[in-house]
N, C-alpha and C positions, 0 to 999 in steps of 0.2 A: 685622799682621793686623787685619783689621776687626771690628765685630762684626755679628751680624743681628739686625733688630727686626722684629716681625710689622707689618704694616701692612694693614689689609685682610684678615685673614684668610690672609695671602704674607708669606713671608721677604724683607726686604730687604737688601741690603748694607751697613752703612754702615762707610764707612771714612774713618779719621782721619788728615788731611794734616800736623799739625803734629810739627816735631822737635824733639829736644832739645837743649839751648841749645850755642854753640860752633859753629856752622856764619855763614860768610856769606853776605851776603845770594843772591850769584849764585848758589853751590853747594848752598845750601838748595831755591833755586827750582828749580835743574837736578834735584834729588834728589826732590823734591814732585811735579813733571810727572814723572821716570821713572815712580814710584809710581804716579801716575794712566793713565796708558798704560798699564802693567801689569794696573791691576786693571780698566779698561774694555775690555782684550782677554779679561782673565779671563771678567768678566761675560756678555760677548758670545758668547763658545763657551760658556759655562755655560746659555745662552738665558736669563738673566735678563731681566725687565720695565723691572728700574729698579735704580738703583745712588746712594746718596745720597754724597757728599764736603766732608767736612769741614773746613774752609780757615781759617774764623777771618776774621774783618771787618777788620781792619787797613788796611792802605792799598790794598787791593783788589788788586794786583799777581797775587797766585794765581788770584781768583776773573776776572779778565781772561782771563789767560792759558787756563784750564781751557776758558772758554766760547770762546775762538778757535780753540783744538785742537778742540772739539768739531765748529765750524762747519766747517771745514777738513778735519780729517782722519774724522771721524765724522757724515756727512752724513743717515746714517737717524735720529740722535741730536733728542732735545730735551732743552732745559735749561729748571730755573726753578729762584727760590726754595726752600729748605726751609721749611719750617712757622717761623713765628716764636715759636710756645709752646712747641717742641722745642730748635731750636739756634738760636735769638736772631736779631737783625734782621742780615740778608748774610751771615750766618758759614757760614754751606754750602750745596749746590748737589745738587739730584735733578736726574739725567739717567734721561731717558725713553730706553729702548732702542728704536727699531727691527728690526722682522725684514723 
């Protein structure tokens, strides 16, 4: 589960992509995009605004993938940066929902 922060005066979602150690790499990544598929359909019938996703800066691998699905499969979608005084330089990702 994620948690929510106010932003604005609005609840936002943020949820946390990283897992616990013992996973490879492939099946970590398969297991990080189901999670994100899940909770950007969650969001999306929930009519939420925005959905923040926390990935972690590492070799970029997640935060690619996430914004390809986004471009792809969630076309009312926008992405950018989180805030870098909140979750640090690339480590997570606000998607702007569409209606």
């Amino acid at each position: 589960m994620g948690s929510n922060k106010t932003s604005g005066g609005r609840e936002v979602r943020v949820v946390d992509l990283h897992l616990k150690a013992g996973y490879n790499q492939a099946d970590a990544i398969e297991r990080q995009l189901a999670r994100f598929t899940g909770e950007m359909d969650s969001a999306i019938r929930a009519g939420a605004a925005e959905i923040v996703f926390i990935h972690g800066s590492g070799r970029g691998k997640l935060k690619d993938e996430i914004r390809r699905i986004i471009a792809e499969d969630y076309p009312s979608c926008r992405y950018r940066d989180a805030p870098f005084g909140r979750f640090g330089v690339g480590g997570a990702t606000v998607v702007l929902i569409g209606k």
